[in-house]
TORKOL-4160 file (C-alpha; in steps of 0.2 Angstrom, whole numbers, padded with zeros to 4 digits, m for minus):
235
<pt num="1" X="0000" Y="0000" Z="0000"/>
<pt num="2" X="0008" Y="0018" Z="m0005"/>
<pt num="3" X="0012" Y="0029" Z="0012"/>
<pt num="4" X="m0005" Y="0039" Z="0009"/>
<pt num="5" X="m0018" Y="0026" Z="0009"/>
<pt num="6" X="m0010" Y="0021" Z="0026"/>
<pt num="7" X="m0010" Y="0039" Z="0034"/>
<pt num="8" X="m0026" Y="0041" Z="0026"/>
<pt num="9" X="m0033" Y="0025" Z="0033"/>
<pt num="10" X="m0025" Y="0029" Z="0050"/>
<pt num="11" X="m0032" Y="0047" Z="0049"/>
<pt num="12" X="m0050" Y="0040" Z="0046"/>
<pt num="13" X="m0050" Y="0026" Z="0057"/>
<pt num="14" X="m0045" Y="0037" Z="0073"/>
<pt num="15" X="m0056" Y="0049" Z="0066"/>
<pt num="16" X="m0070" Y="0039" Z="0067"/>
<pt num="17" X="m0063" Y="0028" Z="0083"/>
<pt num="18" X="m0061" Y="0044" Z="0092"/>
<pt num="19" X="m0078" Y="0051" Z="0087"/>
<pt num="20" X="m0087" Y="0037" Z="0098"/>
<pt num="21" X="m0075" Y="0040" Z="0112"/>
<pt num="22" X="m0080" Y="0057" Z="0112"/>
<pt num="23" X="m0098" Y="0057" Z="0112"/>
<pt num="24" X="m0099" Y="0038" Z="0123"/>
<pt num="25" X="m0105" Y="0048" Z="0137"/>
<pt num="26" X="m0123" Y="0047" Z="0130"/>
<pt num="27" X="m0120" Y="0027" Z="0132"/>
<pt num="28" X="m0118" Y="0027" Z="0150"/>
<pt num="29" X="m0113" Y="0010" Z="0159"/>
<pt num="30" X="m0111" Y="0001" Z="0141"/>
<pt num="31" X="m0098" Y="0014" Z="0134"/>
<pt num="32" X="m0086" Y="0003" Z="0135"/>
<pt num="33" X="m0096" Y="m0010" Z="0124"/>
<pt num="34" X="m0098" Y="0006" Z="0111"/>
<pt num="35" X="m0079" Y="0011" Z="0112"/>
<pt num="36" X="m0074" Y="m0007" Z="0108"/>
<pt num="37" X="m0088" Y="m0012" Z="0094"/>
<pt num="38" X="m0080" Y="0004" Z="0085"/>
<pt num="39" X="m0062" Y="0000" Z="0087"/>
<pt num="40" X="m0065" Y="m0018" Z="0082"/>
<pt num="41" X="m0074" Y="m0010" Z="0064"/>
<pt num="42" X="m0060" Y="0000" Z="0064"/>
<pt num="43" X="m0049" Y="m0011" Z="0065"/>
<pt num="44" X="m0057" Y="m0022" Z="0050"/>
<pt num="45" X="m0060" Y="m0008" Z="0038"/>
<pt num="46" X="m0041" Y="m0004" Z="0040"/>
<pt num="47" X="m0030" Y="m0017" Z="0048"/>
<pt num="48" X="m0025" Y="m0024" Z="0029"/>
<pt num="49" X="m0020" Y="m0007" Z="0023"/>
<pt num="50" X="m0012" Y="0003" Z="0038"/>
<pt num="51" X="m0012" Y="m0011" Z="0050"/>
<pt num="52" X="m0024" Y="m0001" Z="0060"/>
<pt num="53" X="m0016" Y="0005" Z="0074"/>
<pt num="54" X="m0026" Y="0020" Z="0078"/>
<pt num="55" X="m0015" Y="0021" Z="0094"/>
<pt num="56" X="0003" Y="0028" Z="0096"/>
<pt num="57" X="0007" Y="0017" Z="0108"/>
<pt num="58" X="0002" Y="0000" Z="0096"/>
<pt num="59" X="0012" Y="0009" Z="0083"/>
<pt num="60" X="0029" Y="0010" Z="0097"/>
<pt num="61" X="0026" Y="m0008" Z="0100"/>
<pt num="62" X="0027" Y="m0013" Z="0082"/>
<pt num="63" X="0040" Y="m0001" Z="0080"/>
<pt num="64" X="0052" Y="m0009" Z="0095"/>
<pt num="65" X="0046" Y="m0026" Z="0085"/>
<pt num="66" X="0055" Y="m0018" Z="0070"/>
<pt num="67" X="0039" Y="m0022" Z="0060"/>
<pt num="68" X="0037" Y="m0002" Z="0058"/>
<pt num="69" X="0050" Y="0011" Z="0052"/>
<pt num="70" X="0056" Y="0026" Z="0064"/>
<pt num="71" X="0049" Y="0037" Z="0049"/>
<pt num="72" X="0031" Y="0029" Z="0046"/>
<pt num="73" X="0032" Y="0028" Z="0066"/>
<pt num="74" X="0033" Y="0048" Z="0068"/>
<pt num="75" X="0022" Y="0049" Z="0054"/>
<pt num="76" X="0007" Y="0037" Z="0061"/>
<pt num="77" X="0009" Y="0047" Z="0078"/>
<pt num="78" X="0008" Y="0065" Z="0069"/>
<pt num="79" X="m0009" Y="0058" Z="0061"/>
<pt num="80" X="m0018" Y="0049" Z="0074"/>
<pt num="81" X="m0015" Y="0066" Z="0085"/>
<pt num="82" X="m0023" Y="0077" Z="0072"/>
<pt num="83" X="m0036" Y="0064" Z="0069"/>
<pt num="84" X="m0037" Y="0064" Z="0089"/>
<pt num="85" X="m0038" Y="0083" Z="0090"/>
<pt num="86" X="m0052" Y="0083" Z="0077"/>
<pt num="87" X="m0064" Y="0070" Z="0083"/>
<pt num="88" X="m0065" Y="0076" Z="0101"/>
<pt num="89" X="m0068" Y="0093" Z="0092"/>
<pt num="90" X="m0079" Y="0086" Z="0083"/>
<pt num="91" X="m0090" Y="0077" Z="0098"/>
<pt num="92" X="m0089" Y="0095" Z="0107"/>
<pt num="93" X="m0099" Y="0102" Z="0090"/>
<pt num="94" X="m0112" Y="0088" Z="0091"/>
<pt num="95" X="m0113" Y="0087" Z="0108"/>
<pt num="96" X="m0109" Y="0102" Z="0118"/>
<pt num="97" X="m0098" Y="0092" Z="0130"/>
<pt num="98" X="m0078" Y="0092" Z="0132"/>
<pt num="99" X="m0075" Y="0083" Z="0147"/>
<pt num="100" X="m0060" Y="0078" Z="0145"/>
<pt num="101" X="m0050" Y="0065" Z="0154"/>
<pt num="102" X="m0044" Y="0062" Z="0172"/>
<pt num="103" X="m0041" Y="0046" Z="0185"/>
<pt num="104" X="m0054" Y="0043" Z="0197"/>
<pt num="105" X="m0059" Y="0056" Z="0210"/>
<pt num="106" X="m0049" Y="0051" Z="0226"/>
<pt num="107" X="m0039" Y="0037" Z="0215"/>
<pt num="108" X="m0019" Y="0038" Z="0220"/>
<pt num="109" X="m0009" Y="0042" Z="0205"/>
<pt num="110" X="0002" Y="0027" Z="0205"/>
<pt num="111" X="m0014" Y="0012" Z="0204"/>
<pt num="112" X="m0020" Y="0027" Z="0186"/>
<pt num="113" X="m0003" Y="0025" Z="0182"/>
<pt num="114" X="m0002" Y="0005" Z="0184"/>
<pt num="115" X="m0018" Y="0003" Z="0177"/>
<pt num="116" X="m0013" Y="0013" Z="0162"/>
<pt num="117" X="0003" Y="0002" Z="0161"/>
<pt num="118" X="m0004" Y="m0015" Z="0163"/>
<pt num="119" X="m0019" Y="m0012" Z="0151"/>
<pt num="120" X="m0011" Y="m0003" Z="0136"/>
<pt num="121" X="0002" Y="m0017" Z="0139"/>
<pt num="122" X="m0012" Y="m0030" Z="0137"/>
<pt num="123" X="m0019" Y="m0024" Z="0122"/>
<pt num="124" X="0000" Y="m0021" Z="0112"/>
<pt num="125" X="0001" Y="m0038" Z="0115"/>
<pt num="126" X="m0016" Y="m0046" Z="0110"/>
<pt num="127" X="m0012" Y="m0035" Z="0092"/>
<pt num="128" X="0008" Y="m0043" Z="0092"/>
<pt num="129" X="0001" Y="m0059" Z="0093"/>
<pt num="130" X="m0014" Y="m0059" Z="0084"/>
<pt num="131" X="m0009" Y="m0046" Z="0070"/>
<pt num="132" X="0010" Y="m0046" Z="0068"/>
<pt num="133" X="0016" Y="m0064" Z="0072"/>
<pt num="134" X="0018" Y="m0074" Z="0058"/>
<pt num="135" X="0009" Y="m0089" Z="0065"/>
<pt num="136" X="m0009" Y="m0080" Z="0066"/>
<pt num="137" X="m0008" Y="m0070" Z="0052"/>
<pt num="138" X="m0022" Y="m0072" Z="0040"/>
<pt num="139" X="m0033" Y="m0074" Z="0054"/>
<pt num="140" X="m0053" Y="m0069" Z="0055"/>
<pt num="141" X="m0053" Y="m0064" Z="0074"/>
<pt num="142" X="m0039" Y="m0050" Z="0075"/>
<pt num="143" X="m0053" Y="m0034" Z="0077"/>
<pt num="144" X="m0064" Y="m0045" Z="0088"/>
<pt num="145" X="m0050" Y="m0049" Z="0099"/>
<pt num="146" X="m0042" Y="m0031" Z="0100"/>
<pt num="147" X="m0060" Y="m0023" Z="0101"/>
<pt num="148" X="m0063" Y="m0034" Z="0117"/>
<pt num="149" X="m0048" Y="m0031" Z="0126"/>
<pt num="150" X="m0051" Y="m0013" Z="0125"/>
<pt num="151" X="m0069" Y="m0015" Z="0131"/>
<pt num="152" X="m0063" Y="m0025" Z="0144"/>
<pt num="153" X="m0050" Y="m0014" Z="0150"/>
<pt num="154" X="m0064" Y="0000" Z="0148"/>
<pt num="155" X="m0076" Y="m0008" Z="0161"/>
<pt num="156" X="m0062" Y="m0014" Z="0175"/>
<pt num="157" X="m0049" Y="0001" Z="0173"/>
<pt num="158" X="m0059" Y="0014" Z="0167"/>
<pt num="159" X="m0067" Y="0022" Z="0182"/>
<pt num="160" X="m0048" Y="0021" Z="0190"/>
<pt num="161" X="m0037" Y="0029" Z="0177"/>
<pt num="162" X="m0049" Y="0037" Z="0165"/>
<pt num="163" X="m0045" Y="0021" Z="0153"/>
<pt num="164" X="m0037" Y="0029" Z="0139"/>
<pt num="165" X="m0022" Y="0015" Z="0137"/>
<pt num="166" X="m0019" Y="0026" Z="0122"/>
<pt num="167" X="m0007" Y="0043" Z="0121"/>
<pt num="168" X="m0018" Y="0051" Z="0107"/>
<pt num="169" X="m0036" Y="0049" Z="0119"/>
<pt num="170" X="m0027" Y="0056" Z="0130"/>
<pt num="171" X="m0021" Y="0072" Z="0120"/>
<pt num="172" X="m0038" Y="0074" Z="0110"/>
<pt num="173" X="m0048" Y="0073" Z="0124"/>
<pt num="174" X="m0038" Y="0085" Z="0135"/>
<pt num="175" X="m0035" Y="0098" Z="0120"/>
<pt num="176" X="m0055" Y="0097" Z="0116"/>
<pt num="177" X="m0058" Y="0101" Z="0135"/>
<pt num="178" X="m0042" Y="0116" Z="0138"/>
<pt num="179" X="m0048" Y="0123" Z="0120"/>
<pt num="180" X="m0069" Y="0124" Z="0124"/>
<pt num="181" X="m0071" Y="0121" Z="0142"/>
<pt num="182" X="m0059" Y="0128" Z="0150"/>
<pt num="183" X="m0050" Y="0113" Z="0159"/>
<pt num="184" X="m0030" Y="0109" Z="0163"/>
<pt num="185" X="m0016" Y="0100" Z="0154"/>
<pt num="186" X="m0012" Y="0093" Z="0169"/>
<pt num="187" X="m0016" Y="0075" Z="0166"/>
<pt num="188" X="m0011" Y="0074" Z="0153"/>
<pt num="189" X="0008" Y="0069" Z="0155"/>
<pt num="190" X="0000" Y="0054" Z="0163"/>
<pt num="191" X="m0008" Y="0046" Z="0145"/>
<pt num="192" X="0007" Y="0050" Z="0135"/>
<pt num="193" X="0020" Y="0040" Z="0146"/>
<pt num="194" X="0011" Y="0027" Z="0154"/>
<pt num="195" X="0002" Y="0018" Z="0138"/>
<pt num="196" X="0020" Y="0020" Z="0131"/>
<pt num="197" X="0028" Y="0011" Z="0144"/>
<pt num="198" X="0014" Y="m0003" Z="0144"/>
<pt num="199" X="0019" Y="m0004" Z="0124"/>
<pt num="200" X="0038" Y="m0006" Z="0130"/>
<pt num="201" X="0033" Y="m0019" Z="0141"/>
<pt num="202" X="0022" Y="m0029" Z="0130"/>
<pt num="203" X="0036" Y="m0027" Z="0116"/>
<pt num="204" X="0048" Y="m0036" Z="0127"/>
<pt num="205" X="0036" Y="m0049" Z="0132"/>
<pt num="206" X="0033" Y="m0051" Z="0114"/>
<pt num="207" X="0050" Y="m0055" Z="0108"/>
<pt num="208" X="0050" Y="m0069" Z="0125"/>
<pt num="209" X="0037" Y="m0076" Z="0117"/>
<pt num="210" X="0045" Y="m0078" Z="0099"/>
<pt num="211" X="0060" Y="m0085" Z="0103"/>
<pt num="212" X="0051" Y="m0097" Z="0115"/>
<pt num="213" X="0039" Y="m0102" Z="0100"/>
<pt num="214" X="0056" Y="m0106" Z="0088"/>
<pt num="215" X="0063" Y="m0116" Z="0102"/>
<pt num="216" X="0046" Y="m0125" Z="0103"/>
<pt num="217" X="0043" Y="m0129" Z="0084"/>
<pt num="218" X="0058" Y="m0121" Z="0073"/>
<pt num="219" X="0053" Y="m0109" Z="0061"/>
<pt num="220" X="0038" Y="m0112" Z="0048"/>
<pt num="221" X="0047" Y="m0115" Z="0030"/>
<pt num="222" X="0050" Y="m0102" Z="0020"/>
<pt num="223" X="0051" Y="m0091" Z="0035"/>
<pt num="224" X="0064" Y="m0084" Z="0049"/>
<pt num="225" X="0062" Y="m0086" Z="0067"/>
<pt num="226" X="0050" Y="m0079" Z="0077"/>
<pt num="227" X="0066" Y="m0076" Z="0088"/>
<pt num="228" X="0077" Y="m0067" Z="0073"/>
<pt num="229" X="0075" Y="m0047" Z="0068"/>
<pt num="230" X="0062" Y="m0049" Z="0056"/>
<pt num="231" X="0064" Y="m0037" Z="0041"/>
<pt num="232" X="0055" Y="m0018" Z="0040"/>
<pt num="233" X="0038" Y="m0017" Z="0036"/>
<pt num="234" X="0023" Y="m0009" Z="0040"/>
<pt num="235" X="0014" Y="m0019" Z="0051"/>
């Protein structure tokens, strides 16, 4: 796929993503079921042309996999923050509301910032193994898998860290509520670092778990290790 169809298809996928983050309010105690049925769609109408990642910290974890170059890796983040920046605009027009995004009242900052950890690591690791590894490629279950493990995180983390597990919620949600409602930055430092270290983290786990299948059962033929630097692609 040329470069544009993929920032296009990134652009539009967070776009739209985003869009239903913005305005899930209106959902109530089933937003999380919204926020993953429209990342699973997401992730289906894209994942064969930009690999869907829709999520800065899924494109560092499939960059530190070598499976995406440091160019199209600055480039995927520069989209999915303006599409980030124009769907929680976009929900504020519709809706009137720019919330933003914030842990739990009285939560301590170290269990948003572990929860932000642990479950932007779990789902880097569900799109590694089920969208990037060799062995499940091809698969029909990717978007369902991803989508659920975000919904999933949604409901359990959610009312703890805010449940972004994603860099770019965290800016176009805080930019939509400094720019139209008046609220702080000061949060936000806590969605950029956070889901990138829980990327980090399921990167490492990742490679474990290559070289531990090649050990296992060799290398399919025709194709390296799981274990060895596999060449630069997309993702």
């Amino acid at each position: 796929m040329t470069l544009i169809a993929r920032l296009l298809t990134e652009l539009v996928g967070t776009f739209l993503f985003f869009s239903v983050i913005a305005l899930s309010g209106s959902a109530g105690p089933l937003a999380p079921v919204a926020i993953g049925a429209a990342l699973m769609v997401m992730v289906y109408m894209g994942g064969h042309v930009s690999g869907a990642h829709y999520n800065p910290a899924v494109s560092f974890g499939v960059f530190l996999r070598r499976k995406l170059t440091a160019t199209d890796l600055a480039l995927y983040w520069i989209t999915q923050l303006v599409a980030a920046a124009l769907a929680f605009t976009f929900g504020y027009v519709v809706s009137g509301h720019a919330g933003g995004i914030h842990p739990g009242a009285h939560v301590v900052l170290g269990s948003a910032i572990a929860a932000e950890i642990a479950f932007t690591a779990a789902l880097v690791l569900v799109v590694l193994n089920v969208a990037v590894t060799p062995e499940t490629q091809g698969n029909s279950f990717y978007g369902l898998a991803i989508g659920s493990t975000v919904a999933a995180g949604a409901f359990v983390a959610g009312p703890i860290s805010g449940g972004a597990f994603n860099p770019a919620v965290g800016f176009g949600a805080t930019f939509a509520s400094a720019i139209f409602a008046g609220g702080s930055w000061s949060d936000l430092w806590l969605y950029l670092v956070a889901p990138l270290v829980g990327a980090a983290l399921a990167a490492g786990i990742h490679k474990v778990q290559g070289k531990g299948l090649a050990l296992a059962t060799g290398p399919p033929e025709g194709e390296p290790s799981p274990g060895a630097p596999p060449p630069v692609s997309t993702g």
